[in-house]
N, C-alpha and C positions, 0 to 999 in steps of 0.2 A: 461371359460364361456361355458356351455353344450348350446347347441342348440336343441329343441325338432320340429321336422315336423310332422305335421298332416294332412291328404287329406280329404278333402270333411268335417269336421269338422264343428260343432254349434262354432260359433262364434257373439258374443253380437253386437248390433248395438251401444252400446257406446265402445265397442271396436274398431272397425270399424272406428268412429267415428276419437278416438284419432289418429288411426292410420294415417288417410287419413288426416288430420286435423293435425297433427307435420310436415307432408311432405307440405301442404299449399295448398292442392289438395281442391281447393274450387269450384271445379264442381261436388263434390260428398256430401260435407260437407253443401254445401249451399243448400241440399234437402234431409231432412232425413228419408220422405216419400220414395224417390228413392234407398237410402240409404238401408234401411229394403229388400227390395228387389233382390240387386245385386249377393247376393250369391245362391242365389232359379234359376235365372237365368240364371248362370253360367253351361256351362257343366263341369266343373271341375276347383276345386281350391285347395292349398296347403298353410298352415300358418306356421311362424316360431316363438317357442315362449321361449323366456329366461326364465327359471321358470314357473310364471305364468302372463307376460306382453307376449299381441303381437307384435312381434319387424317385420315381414314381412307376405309379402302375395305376390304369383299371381295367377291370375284368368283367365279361359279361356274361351271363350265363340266357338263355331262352331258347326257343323253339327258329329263332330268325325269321320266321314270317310272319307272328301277330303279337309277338311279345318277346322283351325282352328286358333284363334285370339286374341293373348297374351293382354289380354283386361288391365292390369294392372301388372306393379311388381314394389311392394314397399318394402323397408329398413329404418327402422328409421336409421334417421342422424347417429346418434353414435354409431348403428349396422355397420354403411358403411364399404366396405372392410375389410370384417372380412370371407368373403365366404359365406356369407348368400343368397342374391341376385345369385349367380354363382350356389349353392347349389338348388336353387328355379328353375332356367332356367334347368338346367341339368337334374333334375328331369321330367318338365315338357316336354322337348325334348324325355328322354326315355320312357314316358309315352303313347307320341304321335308321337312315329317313324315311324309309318306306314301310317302317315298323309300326303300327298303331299305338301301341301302349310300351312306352319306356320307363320302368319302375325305380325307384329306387328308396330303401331305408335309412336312416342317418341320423344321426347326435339332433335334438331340436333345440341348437343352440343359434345364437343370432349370427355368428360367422359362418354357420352350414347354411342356414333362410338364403344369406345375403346373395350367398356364392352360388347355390342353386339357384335362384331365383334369377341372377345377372345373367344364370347360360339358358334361360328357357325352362326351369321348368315349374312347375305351379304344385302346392301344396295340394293333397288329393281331396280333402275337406273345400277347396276352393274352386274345384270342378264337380260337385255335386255326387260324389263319390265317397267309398269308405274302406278304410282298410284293415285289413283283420291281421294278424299275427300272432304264431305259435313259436315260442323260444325254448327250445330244450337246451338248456344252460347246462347241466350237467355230462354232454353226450361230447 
């Protein structure tokens, strides 16, 4: 299975769509007003695509010089563990080395721990730090 990466890349909003939509990510799926927009407002993103299906994405949103905010990284299911996801982080770590603070929020389940942890990055409670968060679930 070749794997092709592309940065900053046209990518369809029924692409998008599927993508975010096999993974069950229905805060992106259930507005596709929203939808059409996320990669425009993205400072940088990377796709993974098998041929011609998109099998991954992540996307960063920040300011590029002191922060930045791994706003998404997806793998369809039966791409999982194949290095695709690893490939995407790794990328997106060398692209943004010179960034201070690379954030990111996630499931705190033991396969997300494992798989962040494997590419560098440390829980923020284990850097003597704290993180706040405001979810408007409704909007």
């Amino acid at each position: 299975m070749e794997i092709t990466y592309c940065t900053n890349n046209k990518i369809s909003i029924a692409e998008l769509m599927e993508l975010y939509g096999q993974l069950g990510w229905t805060g992106y799926t259930a507005h596709p007003a929203k939808m059409a927009q996320i990669l425009q407002g993205s400072l940088w993103y990377m796709s993974a695509y098998a041929g011609d299906k998109l099998v991954g994405l992540i996307r960063v949103v920040g300011d590029g010089c002191s922060v930045v905010y791994v706003q998404d990284l997806l793998v369809r299911e039966e791409y999982q563990r194949k290095g695709i996801g690893r490939q995407l982080m790794e990328s997106m770590l060398a692209e943004f080395r010179h960034i201070r603070q690379i954030v990111l929020i996630t499931d705190a389940t033991a396969k997300t721990r494992q798989f962040y942890q494997s590419v560098g990055m440390s829980l923020v409670e284990d850097t003597g730090g704290i993180c706040y968060v405001r979810y408007n679930l409704n909007v």
